[in-house]
Structures are given as structure tokens and as C-alpha cells.
N, CA, C and O of each residue as an XYZ file, in Angstrom:
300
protein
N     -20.736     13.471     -4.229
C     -19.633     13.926     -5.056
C     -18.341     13.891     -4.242
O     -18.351     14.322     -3.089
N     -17.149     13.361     -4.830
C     -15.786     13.284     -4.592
C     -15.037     14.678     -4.479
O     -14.648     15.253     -5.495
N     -14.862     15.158     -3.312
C     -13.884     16.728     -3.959
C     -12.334     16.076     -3.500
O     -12.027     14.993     -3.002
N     -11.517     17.286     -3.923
C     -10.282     17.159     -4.157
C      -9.647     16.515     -2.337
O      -8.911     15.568     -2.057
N     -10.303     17.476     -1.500
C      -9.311     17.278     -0.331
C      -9.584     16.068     -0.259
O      -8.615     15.441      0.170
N     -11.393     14.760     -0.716
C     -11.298     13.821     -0.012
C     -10.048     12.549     -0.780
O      -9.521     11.486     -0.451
N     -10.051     13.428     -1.867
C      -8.718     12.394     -2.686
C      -7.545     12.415     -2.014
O      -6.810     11.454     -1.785
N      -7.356     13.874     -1.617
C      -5.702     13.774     -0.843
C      -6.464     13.422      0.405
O      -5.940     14.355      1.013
N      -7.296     12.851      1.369
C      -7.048     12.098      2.277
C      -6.834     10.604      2.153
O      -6.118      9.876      2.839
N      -7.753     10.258      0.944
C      -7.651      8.962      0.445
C      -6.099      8.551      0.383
O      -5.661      7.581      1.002
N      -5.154      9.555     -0.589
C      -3.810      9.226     -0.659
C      -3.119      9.458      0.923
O      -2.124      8.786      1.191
N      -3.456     10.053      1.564
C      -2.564     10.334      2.940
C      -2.899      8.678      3.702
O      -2.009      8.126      4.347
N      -4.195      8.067      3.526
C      -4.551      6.637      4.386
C      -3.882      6.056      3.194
O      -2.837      5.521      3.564
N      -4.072      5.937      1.841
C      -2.868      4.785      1.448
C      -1.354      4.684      1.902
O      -0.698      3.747      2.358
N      -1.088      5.821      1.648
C       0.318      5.790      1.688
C       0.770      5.180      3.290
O       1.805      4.549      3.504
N      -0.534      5.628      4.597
C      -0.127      4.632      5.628
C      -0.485      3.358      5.664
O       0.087      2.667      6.506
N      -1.636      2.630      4.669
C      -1.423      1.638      4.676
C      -0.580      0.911      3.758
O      -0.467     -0.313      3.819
N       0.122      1.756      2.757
C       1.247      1.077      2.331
C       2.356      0.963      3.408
O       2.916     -0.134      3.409
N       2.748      1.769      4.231
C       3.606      1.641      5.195
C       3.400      0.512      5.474
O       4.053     -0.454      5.080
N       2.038      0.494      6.515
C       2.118     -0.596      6.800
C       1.857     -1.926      6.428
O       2.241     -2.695      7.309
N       1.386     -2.456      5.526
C       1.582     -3.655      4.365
C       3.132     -4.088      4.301
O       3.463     -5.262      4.463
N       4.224     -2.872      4.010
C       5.517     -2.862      3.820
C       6.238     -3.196      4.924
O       7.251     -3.887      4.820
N       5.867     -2.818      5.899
C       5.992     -3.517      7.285
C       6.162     -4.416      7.675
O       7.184     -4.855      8.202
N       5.002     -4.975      7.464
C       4.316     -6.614      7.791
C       5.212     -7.560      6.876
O       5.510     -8.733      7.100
N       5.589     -6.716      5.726
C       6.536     -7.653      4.827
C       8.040     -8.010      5.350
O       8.792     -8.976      5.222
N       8.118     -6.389      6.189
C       9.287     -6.720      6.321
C       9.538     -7.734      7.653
O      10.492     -8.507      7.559
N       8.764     -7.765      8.833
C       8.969     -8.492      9.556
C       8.511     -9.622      9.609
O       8.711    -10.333     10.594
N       7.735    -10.061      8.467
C       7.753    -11.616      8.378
C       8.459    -11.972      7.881
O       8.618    -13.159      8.166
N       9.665    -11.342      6.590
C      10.748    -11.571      6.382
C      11.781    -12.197      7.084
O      12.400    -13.245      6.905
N      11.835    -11.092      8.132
C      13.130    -11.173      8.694
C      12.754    -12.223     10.217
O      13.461    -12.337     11.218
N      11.506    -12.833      9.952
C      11.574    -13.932     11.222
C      10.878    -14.830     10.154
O       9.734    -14.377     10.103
N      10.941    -15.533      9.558
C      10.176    -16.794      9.114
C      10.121    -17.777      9.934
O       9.256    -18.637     10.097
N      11.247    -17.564     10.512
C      11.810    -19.327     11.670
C      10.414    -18.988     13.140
O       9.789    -19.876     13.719
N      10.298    -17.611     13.365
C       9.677    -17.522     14.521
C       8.305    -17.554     14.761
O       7.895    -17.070     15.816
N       7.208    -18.237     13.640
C       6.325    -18.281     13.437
C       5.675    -19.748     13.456
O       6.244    -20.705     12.931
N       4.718    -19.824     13.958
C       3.915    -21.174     13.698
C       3.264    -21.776     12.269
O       3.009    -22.936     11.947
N       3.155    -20.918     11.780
C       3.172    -21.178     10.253
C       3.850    -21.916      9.771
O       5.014    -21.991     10.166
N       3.251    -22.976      8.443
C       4.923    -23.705      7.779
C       5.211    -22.560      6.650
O       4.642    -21.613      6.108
N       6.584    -23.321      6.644
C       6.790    -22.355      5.642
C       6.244    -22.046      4.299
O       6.253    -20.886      3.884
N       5.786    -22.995      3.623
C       4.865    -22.594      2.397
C       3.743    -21.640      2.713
O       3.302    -20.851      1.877
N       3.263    -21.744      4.042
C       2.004    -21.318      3.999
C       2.844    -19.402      4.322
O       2.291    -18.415      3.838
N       4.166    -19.275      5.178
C       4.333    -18.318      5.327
C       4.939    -17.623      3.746
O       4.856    -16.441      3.410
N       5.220    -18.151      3.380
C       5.762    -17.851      1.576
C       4.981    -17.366      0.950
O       5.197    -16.362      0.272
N       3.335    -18.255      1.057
C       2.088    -17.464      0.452
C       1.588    -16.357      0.949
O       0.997    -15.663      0.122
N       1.647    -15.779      2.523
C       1.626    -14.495      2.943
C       2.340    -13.638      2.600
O       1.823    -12.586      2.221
N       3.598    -13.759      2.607
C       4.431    -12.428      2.030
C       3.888    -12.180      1.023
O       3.322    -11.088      0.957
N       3.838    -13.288     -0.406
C       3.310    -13.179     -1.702
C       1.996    -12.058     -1.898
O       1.857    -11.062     -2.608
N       1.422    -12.510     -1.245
C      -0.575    -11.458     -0.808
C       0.069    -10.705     -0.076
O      -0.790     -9.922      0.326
N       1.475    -10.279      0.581
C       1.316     -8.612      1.286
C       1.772     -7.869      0.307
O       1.593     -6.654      0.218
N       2.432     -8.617     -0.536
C       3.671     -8.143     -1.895
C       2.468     -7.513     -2.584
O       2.209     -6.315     -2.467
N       1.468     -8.683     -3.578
C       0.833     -8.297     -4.479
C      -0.549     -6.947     -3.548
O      -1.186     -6.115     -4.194
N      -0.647     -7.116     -2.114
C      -1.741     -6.463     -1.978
C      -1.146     -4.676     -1.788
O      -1.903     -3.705     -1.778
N       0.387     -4.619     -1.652
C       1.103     -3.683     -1.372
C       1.030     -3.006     -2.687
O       0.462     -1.930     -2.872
N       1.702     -3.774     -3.677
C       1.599     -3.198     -4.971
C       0.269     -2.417     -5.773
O       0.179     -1.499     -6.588
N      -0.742     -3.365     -5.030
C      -2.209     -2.908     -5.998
C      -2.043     -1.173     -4.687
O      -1.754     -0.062     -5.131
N      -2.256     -1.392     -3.505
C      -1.839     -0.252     -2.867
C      -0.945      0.977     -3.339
O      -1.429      2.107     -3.275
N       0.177      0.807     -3.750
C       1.160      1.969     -4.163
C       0.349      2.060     -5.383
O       0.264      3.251     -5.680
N      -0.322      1.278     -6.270
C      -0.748      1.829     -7.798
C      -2.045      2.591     -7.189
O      -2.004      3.797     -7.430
N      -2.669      2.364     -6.789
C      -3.707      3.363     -6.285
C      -3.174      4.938     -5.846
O      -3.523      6.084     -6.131
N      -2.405      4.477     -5.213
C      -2.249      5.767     -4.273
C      -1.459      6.504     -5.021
O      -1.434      7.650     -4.570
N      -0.692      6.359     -6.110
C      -0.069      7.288     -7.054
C      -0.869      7.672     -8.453
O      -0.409      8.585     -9.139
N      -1.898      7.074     -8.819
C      -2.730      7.657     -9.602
C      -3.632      8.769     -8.895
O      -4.159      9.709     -9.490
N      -3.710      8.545     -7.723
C      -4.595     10.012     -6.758
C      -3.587     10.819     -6.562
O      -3.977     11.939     -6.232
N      -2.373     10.707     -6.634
C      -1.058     11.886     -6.285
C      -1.032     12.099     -7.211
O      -1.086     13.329     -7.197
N      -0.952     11.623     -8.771
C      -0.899     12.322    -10.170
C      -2.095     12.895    -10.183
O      -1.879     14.097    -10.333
N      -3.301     12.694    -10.104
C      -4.453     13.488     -9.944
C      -4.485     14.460    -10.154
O      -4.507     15.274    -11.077
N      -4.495     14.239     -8.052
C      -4.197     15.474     -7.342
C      -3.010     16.952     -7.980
O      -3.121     18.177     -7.950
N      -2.042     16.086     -8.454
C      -1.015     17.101     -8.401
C      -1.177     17.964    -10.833
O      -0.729     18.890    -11.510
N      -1.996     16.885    -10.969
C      -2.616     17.893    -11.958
C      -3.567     18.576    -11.613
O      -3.505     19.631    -12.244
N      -4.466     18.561    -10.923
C      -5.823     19.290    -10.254
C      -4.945     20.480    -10.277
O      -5.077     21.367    -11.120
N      -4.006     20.496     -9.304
C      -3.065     21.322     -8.349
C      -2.369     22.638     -9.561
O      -2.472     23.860     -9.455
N      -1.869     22.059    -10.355
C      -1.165     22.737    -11.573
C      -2.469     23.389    -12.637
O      -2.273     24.059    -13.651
N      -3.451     23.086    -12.225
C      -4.853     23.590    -13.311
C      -5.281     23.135    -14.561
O      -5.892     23.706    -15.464
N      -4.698     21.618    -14.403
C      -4.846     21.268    -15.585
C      -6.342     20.067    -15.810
O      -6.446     19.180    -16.658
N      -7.313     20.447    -14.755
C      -8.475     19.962    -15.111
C      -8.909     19.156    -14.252
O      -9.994     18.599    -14.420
């Protein structure tokens, strides 16, 4: 069985691996030129940190709405 605290740890490790997903986005951003990668292939990475970031933040805010109804007593 799932209890509450292991949900808010679940959300405390998303939210750092959204950090860091968001990260990784940002500094492959801001160096594209400094990579061995071509560039299409680096275009398709950002794309999969983008979409894997996003499925990330949607997770991790349906366990913070959860949580934060659990929290208020509403079931």
C-alpha cells in the first residue's frame, strides 16, 4: 500500500528531476555549437528532454493536487 508521505516523496524526487531535465535543456541550449553531435540529432534531444520534462511536471502536479487535497480532508 501507497501512504501519503510516500507520494510527497515521490513529488519531492520529481520536482528534482524536473530540475534537472530543465537543466540539461538549458545547457544544451545554450551550447549547441559545443557538442559533437550534428545538429539534427542535437534538435531531437532537446525535443525528448522537452517532451520527457513535460510528462515529468504532469506527474508531479497531479501528486501535489493529491497531496494537497489529502491535506485539506477532502478524501
Amino acid at each position: 500500500m501507497i501512504t501519503w508521505e510516500q507520494i510527497e516523496a515521490r513529488v519531492k524526487r520529481l520536482n528534482k528531476l524536473s530540475t534537472g531535465l530543465a537543466r540539461e535543456g538549458v545547457h544544451w541550449k545554450d551550447n549547441l555549437h559545443d557538442h559533437p553531435l550534428l545538429y539534427v540529432e542535437q534538435l531531437a534531444y532537446l525535443k525528448a528532454i522537452r517532451a520527457a520534462l513535460a510528462g515529468v511536471e504532469t506527474a508531479r502536479v497531479v501528486l501535489a493536487k493529491a497531496t494537497q487535497r489529502n491535506k485539506e480532508g477532502g478524501g
